[in-house]
PQR file of N, CA, C, O and H, with PARSE charges and radii, in Angstrom:
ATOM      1  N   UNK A   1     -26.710 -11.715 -28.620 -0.4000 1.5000
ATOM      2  CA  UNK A   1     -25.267 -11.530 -28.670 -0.0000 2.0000
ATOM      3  C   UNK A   1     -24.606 -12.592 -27.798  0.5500 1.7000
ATOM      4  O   UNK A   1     -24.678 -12.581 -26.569 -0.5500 1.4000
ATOM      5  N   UNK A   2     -24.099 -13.311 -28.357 -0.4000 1.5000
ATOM      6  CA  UNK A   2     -22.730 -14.578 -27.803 -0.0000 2.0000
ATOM      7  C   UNK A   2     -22.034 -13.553 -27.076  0.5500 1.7000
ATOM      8  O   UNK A   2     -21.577 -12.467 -27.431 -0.5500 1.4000
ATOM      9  H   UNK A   2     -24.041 -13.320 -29.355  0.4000 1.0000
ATOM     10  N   UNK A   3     -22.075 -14.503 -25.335 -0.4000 1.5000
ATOM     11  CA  UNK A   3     -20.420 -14.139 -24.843 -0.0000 2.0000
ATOM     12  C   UNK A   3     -19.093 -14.353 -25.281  0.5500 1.7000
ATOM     13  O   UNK A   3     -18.590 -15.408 -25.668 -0.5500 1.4000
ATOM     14  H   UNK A   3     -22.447 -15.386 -25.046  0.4000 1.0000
ATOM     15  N   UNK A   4     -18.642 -13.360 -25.187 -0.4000 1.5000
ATOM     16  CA  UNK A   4     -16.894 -13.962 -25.566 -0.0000 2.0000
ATOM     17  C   UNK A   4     -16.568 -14.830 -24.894  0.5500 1.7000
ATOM     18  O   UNK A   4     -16.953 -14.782 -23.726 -0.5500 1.4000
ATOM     19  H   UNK A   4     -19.050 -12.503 -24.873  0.4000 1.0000
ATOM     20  N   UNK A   5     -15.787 -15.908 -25.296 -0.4000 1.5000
ATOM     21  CA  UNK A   5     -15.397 -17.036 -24.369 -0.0000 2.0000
ATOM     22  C   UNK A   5     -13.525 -17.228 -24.490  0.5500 1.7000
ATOM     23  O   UNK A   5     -13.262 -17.555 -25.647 -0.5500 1.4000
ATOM     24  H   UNK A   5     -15.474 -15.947 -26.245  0.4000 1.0000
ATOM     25  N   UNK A   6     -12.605 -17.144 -23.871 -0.4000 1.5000
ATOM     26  CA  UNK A   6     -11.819 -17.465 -24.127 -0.0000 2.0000
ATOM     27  C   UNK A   6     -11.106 -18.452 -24.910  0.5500 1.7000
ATOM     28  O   UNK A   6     -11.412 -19.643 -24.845 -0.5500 1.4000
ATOM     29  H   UNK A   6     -12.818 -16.878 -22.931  0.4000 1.0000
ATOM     30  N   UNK A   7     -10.010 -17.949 -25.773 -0.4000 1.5000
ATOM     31  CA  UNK A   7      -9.706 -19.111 -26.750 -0.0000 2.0000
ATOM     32  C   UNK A   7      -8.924 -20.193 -26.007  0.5500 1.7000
ATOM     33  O   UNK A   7      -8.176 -20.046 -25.040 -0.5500 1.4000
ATOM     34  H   UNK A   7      -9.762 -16.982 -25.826  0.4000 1.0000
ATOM     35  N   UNK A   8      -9.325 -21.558 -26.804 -0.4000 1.5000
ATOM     36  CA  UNK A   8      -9.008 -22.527 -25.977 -0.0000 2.0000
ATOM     37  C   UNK A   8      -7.600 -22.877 -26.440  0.5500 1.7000
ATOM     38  O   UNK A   8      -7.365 -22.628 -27.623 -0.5500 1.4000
ATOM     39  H   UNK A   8      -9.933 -21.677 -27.590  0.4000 1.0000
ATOM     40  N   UNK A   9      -6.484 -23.488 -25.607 -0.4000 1.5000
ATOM     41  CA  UNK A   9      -5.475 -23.192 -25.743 -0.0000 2.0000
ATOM     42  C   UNK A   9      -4.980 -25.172 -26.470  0.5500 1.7000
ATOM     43  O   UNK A   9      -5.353 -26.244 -25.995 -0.5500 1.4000
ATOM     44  H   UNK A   9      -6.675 -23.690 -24.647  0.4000 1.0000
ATOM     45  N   UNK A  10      -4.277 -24.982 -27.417 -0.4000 1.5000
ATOM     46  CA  UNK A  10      -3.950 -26.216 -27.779 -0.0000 2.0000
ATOM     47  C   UNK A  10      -3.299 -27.410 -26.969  0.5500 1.7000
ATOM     48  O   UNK A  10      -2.477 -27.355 -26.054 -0.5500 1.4000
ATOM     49  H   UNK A  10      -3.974 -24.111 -27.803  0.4000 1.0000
ATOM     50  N   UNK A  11      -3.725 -28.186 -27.392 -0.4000 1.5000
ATOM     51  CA  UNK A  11      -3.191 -29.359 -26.723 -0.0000 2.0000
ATOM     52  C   UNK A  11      -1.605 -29.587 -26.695  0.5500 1.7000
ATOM     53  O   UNK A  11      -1.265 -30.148 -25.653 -0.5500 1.4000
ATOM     54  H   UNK A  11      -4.392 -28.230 -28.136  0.4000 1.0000
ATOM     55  N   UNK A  12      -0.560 -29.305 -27.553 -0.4000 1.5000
ATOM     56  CA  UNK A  12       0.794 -29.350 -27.869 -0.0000 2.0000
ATOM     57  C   UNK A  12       1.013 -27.931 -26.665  0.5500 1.7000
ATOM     58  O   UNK A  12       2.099 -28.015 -26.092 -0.5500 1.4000
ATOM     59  H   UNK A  12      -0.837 -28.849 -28.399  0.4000 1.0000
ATOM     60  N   UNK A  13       0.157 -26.695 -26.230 -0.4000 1.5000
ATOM     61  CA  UNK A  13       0.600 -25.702 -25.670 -0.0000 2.0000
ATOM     62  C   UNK A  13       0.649 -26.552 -24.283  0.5500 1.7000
ATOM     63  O   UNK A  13       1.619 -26.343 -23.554 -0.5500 1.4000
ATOM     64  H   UNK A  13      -0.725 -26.627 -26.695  0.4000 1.0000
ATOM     65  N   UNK A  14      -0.217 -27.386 -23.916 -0.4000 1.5000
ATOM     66  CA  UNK A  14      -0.798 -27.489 -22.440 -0.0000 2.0000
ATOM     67  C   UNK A  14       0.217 -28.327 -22.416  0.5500 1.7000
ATOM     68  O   UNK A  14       1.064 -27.965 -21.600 -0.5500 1.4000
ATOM     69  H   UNK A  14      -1.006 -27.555 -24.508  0.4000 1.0000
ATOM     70  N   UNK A  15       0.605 -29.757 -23.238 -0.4000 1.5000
ATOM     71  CA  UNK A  15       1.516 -30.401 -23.034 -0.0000 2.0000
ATOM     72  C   UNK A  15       3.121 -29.512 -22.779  0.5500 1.7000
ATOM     73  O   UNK A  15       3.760 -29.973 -21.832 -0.5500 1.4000
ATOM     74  H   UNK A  15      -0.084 -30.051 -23.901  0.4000 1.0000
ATOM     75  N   UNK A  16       3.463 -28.908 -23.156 -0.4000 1.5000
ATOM     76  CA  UNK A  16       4.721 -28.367 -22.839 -0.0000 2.0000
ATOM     77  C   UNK A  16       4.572 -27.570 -21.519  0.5500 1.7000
ATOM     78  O   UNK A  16       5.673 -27.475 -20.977 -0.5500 1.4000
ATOM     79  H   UNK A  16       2.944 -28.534 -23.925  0.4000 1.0000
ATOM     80  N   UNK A  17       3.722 -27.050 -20.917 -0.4000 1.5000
ATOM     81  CA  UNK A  17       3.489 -26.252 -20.193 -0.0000 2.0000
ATOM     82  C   UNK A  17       3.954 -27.239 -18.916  0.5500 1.7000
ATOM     83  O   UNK A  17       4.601 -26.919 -17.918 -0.5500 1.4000
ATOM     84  H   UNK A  17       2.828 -27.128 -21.358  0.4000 1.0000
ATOM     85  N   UNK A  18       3.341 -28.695 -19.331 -0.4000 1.5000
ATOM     86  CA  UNK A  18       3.437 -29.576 -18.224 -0.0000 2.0000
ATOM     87  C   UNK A  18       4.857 -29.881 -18.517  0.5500 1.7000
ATOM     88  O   UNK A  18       5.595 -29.720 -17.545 -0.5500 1.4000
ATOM     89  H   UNK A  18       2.816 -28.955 -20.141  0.4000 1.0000
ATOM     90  N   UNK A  19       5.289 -30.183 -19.341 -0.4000 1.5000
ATOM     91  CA  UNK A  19       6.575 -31.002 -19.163 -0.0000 2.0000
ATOM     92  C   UNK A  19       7.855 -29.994 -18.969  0.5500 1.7000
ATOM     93  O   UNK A  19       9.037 -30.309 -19.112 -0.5500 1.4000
ATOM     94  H   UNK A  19       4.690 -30.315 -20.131  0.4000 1.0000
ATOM     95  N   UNK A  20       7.230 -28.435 -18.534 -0.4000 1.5000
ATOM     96  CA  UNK A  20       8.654 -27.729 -18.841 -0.0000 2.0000
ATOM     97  C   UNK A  20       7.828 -26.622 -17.542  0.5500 1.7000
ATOM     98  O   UNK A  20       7.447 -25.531 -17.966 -0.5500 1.4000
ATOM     99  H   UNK A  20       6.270 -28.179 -18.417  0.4000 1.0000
ATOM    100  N   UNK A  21       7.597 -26.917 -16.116 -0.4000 1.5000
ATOM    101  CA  UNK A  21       7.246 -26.702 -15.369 -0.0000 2.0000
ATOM    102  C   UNK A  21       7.654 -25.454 -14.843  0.5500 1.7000
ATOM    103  O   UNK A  21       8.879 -25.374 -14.756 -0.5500 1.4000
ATOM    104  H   UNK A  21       7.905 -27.804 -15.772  0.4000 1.0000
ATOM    105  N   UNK A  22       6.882 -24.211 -14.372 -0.4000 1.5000
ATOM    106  CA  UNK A  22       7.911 -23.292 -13.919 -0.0000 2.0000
ATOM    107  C   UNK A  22       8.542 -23.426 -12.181  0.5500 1.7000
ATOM    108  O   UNK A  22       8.083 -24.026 -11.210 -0.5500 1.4000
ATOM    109  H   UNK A  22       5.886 -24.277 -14.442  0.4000 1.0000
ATOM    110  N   UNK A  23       9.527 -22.744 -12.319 -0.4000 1.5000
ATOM    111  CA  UNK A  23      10.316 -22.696 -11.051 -0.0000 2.0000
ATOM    112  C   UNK A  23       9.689 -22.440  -9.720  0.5500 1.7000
ATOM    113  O   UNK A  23       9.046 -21.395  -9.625 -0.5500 1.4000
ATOM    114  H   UNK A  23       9.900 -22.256 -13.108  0.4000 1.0000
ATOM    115  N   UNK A  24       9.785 -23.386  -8.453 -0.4000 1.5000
ATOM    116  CA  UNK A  24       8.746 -22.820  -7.451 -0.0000 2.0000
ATOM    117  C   UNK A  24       9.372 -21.088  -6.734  0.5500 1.7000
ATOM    118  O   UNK A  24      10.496 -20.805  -6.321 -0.5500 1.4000
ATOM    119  H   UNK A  24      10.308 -24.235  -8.530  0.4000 1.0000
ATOM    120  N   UNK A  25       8.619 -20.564  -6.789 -0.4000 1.5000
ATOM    121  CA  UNK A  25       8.992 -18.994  -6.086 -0.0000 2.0000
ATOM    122  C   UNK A  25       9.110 -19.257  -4.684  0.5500 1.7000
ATOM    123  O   UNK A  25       9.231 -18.137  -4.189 -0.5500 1.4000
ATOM    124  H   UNK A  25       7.706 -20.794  -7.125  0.4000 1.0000
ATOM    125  N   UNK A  26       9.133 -19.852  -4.039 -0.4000 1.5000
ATOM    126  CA  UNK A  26       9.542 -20.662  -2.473 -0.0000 2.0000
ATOM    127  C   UNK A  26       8.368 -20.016  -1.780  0.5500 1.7000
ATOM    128  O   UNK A  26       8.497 -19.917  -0.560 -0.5500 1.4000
ATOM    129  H   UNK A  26       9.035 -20.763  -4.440  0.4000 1.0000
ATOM    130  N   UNK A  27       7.217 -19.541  -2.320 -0.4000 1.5000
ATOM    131  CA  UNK A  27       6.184 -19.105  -1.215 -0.0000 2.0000
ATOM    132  C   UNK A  27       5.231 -20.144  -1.009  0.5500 1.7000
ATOM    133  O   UNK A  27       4.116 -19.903  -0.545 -0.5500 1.4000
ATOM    134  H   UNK A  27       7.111 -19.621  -3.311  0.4000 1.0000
ATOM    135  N   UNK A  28       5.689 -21.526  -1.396 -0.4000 1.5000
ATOM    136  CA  UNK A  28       5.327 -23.042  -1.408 -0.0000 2.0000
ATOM    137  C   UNK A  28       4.554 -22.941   0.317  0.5500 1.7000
ATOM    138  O   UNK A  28       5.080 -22.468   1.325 -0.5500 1.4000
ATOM    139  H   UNK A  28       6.594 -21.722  -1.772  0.4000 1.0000
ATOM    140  N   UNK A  29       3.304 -23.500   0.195 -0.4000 1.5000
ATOM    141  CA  UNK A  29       3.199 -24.142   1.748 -0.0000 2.0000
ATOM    142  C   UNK A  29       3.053 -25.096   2.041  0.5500 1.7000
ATOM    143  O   UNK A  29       2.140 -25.686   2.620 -0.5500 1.4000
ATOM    144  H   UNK A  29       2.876 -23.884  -0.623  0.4000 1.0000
ATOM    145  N   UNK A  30       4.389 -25.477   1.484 -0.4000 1.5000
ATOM    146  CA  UNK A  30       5.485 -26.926   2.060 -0.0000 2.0000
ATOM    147  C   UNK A  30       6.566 -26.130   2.454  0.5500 1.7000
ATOM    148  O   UNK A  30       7.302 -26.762   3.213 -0.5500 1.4000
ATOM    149  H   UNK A  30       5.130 -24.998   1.014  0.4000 1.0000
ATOM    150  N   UNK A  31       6.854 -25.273   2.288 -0.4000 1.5000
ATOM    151  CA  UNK A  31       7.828 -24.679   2.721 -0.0000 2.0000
ATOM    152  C   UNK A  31       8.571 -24.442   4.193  0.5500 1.7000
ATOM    153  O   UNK A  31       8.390 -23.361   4.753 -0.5500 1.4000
ATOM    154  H   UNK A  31       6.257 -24.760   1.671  0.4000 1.0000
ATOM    155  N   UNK A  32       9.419 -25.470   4.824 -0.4000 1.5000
ATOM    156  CA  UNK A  32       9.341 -25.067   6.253 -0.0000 2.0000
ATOM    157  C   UNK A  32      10.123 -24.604   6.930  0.5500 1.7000
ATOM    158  O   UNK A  32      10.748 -24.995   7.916 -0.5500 1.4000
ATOM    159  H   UNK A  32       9.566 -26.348   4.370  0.4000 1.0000
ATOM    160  N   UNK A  33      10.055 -23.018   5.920 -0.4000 1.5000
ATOM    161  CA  UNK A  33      11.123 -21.932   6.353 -0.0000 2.0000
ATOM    162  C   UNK A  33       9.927 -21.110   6.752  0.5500 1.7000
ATOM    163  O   UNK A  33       9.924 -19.999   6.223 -0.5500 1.4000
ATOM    164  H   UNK A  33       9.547 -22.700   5.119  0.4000 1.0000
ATOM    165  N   UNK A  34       8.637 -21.435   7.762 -0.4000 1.5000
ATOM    166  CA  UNK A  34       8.640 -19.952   7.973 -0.0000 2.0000
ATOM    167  C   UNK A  34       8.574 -19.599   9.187  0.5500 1.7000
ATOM    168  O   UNK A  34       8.406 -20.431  10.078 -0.5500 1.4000
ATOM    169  H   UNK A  34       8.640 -22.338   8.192  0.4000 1.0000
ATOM    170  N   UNK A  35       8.669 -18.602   9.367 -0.4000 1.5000
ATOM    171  CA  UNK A  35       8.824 -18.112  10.903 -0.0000 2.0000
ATOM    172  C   UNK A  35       8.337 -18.250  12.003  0.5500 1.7000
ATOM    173  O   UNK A  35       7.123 -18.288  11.802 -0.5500 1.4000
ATOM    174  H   UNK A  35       8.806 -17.926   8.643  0.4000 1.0000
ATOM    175  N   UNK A  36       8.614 -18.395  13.540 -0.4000 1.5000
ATOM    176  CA  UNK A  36       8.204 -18.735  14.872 -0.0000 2.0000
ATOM    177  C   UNK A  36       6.470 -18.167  14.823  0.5500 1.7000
ATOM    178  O   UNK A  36       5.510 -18.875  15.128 -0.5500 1.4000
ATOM    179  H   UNK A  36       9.600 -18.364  13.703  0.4000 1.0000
ATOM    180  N   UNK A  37       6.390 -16.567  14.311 -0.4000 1.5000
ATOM    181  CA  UNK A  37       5.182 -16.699  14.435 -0.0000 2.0000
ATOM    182  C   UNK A  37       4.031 -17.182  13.775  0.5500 1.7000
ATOM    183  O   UNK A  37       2.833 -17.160  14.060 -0.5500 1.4000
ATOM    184  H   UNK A  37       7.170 -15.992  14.063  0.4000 1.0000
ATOM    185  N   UNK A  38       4.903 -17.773  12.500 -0.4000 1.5000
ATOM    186  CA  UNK A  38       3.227 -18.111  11.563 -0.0000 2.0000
ATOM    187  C   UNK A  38       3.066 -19.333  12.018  0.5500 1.7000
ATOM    188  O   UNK A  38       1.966 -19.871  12.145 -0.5500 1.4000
ATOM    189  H   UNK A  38       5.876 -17.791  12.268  0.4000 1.0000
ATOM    190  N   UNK A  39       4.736 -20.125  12.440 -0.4000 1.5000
ATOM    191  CA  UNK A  39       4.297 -21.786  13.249 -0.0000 2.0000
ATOM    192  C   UNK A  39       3.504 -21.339  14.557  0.5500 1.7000
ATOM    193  O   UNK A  39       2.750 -22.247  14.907 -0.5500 1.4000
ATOM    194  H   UNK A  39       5.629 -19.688  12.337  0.4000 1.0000
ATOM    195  N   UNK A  40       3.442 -20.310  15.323 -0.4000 1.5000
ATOM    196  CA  UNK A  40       2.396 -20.448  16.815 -0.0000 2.0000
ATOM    197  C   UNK A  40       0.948 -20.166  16.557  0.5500 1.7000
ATOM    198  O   UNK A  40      -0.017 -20.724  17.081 -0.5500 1.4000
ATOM    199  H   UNK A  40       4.054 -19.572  15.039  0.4000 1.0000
ATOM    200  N   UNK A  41       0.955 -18.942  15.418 -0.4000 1.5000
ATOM    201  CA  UNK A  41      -0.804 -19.080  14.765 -0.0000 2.0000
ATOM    202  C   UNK A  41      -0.971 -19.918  14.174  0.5500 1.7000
ATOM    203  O   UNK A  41      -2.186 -19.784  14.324 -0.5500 1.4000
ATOM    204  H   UNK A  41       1.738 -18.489  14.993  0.4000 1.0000
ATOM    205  N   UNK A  42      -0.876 -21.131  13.304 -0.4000 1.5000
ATOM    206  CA  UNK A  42      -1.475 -22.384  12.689 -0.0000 2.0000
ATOM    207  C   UNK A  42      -0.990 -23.302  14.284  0.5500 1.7000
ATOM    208  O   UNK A  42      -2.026 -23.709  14.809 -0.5500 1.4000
ATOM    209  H   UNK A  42       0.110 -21.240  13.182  0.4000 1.0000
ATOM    210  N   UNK A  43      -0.112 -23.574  14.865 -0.4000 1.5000
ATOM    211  CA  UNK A  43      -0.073 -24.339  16.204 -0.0000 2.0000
ATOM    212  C   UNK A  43      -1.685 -24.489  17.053  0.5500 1.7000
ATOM    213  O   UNK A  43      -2.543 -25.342  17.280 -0.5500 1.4000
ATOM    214  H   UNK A  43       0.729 -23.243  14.439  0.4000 1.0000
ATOM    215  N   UNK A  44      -1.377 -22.945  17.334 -0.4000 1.5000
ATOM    216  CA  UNK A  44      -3.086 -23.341  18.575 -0.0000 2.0000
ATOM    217  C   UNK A  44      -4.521 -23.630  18.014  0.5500 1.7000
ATOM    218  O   UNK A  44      -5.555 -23.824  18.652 -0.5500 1.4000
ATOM    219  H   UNK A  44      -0.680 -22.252  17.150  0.4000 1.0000
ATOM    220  N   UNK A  45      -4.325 -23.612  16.667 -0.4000 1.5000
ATOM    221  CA  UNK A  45      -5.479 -24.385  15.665 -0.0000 2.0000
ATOM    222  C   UNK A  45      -5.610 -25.966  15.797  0.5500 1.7000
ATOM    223  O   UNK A  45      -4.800 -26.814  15.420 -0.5500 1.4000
ATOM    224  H   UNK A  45      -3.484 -23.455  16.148  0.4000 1.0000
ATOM    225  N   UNK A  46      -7.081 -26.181  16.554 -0.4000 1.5000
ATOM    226  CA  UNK A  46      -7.422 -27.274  16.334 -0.0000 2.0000
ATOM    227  C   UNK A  46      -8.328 -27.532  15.382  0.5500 1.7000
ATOM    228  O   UNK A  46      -9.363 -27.216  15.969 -0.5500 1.4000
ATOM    229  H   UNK A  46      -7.738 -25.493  16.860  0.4000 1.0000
ATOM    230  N   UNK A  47      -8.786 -28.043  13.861 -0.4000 1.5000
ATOM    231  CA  UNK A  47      -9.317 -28.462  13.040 -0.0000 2.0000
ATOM    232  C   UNK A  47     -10.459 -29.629  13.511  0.5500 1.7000
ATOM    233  O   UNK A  47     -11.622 -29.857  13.176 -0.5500 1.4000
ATOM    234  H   UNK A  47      -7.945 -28.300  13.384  0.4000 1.0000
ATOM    235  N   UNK A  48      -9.668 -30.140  14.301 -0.4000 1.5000
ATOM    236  CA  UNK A  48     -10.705 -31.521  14.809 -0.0000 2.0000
ATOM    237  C   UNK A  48     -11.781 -31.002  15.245  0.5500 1.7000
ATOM    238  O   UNK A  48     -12.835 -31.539  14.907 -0.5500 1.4000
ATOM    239  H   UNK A  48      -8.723 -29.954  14.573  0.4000 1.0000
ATOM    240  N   UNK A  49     -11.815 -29.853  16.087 -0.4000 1.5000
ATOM    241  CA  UNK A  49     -13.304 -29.127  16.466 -0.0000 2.0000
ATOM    242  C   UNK A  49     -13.996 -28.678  15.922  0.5500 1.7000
ATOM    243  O   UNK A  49     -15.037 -28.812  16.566 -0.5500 1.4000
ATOM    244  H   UNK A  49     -10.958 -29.417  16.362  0.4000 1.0000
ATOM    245  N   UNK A  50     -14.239 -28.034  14.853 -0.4000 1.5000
ATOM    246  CA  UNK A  50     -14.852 -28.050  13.473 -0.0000 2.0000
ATOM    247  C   UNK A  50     -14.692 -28.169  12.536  0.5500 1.7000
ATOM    248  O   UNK A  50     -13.758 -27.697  11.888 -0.5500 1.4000
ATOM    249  H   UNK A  50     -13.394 -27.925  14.330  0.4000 1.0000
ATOM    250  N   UNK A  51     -15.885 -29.095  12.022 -0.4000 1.5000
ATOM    251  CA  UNK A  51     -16.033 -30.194  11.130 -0.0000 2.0000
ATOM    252  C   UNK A  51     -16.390 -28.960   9.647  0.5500 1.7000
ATOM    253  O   UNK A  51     -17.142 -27.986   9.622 -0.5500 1.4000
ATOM    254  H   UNK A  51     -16.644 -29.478  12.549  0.4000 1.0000
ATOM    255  N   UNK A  52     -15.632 -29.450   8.732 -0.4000 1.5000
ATOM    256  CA  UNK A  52     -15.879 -28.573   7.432 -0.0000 2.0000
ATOM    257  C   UNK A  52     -15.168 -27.594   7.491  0.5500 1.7000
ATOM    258  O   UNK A  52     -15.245 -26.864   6.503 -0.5500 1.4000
ATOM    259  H   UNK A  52     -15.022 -30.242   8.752  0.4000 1.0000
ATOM    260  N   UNK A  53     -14.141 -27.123   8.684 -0.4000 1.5000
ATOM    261  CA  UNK A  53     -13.493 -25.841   8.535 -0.0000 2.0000
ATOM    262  C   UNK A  53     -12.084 -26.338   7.934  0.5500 1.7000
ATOM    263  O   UNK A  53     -11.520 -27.431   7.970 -0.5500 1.4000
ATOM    264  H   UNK A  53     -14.078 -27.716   9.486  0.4000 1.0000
ATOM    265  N   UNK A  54     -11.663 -24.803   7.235 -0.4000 1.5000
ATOM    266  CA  UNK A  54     -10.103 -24.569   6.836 -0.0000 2.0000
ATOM    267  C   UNK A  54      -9.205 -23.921   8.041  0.5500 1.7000
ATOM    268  O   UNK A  54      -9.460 -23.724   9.229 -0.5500 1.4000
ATOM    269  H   UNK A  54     -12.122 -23.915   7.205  0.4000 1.0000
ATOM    270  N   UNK A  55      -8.513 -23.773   7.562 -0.4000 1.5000
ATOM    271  CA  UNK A  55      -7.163 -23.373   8.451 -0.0000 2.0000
ATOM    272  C   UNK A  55      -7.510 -21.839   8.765  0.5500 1.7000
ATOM    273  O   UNK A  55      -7.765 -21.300   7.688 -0.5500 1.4000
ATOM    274  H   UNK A  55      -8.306 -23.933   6.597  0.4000 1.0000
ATOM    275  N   UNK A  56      -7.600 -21.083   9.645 -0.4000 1.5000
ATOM    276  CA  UNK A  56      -7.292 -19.609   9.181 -0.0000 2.0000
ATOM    277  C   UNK A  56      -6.248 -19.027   8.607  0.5500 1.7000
ATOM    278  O   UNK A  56      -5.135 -19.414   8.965 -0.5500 1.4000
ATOM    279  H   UNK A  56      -7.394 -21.520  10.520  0.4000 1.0000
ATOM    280  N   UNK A  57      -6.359 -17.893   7.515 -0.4000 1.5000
ATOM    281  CA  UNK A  57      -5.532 -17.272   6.622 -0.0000 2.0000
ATOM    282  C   UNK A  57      -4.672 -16.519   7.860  0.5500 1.7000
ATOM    283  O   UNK A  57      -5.009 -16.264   9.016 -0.5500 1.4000
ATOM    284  H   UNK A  57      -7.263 -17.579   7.224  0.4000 1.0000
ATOM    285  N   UNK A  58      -3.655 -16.318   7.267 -0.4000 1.5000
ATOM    286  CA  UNK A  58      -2.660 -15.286   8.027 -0.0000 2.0000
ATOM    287  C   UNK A  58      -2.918 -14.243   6.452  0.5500 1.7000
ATOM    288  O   UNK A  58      -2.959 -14.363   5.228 -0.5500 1.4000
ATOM    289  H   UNK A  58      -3.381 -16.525   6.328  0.4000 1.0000
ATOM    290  N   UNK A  59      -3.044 -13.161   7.599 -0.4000 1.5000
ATOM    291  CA  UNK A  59      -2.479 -11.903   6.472 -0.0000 2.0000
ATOM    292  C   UNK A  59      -1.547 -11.109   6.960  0.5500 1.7000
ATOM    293  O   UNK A  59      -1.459 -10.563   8.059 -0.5500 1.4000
ATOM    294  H   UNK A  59      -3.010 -13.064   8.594  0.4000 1.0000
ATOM    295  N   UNK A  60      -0.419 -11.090   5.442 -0.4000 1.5000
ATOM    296  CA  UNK A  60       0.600 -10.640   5.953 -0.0000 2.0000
ATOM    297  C   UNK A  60       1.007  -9.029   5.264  0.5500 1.7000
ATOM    298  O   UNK A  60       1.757  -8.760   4.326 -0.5500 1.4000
ATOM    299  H   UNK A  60      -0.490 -11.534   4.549  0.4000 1.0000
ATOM    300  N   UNK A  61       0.128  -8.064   6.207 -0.4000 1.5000
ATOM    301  CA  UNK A  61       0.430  -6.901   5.615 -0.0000 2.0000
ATOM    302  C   UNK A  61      -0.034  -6.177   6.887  0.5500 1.7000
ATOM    303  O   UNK A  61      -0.547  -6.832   7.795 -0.5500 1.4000
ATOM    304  H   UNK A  61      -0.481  -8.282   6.969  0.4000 1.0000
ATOM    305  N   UNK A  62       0.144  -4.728   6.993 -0.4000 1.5000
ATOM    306  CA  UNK A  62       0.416  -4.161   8.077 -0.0000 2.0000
ATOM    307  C   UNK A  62      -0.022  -2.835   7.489  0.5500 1.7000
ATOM    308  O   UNK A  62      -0.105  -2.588   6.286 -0.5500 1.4000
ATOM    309  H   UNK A  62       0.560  -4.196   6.255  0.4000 1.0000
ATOM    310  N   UNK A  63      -0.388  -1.724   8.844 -0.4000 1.5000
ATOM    311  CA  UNK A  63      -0.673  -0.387   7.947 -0.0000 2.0000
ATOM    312  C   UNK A  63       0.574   0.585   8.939  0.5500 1.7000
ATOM    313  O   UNK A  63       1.126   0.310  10.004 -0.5500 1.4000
ATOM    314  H   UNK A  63      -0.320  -1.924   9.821  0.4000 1.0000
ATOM    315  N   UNK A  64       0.678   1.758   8.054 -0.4000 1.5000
ATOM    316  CA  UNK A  64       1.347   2.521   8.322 -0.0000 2.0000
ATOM    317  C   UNK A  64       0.905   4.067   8.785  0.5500 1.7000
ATOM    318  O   UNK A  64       0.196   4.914   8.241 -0.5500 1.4000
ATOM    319  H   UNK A  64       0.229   1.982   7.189  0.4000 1.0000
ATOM    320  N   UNK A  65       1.406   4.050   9.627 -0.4000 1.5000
ATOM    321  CA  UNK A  65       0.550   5.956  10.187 -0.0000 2.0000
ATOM    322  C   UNK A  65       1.908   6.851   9.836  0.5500 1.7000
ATOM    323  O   UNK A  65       1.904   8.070  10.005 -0.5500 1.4000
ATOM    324  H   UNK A  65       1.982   3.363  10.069  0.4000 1.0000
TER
END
């Protein structure tokens, strides 16, 4: 039994897709609206000290009692 494979999407679809771009939702990270604290957690990150690492994630969610 063949896997299903997704249908491949036409070339005229992909082209419009590109030339008619959607709108950025501003959660861009270029964005340099964001707040004092997410600039002081990426701030005290030094990258130069390890080699092969990413940035750490911020997560932005919270629990409730």
């Amino acid at each position: 039994m063949q896997p299903l494979l997704p249908k491949a999407k036409s070339t005229s679809e992909a082209d419009a897709r590109d030339r008619n771009p959607r709108p950025e939702s501003g959660t861009s990270a270029n964005d340099a609206k964001f707040g004092f604290a997410t600039r002081a957690i990426h701030h005290g990150y030094d990258p130069a000290g390890f080699p092969n690492a990413g940035q750490p994630r911020v997560f932005l969610n919270s629990t409730y009692d």
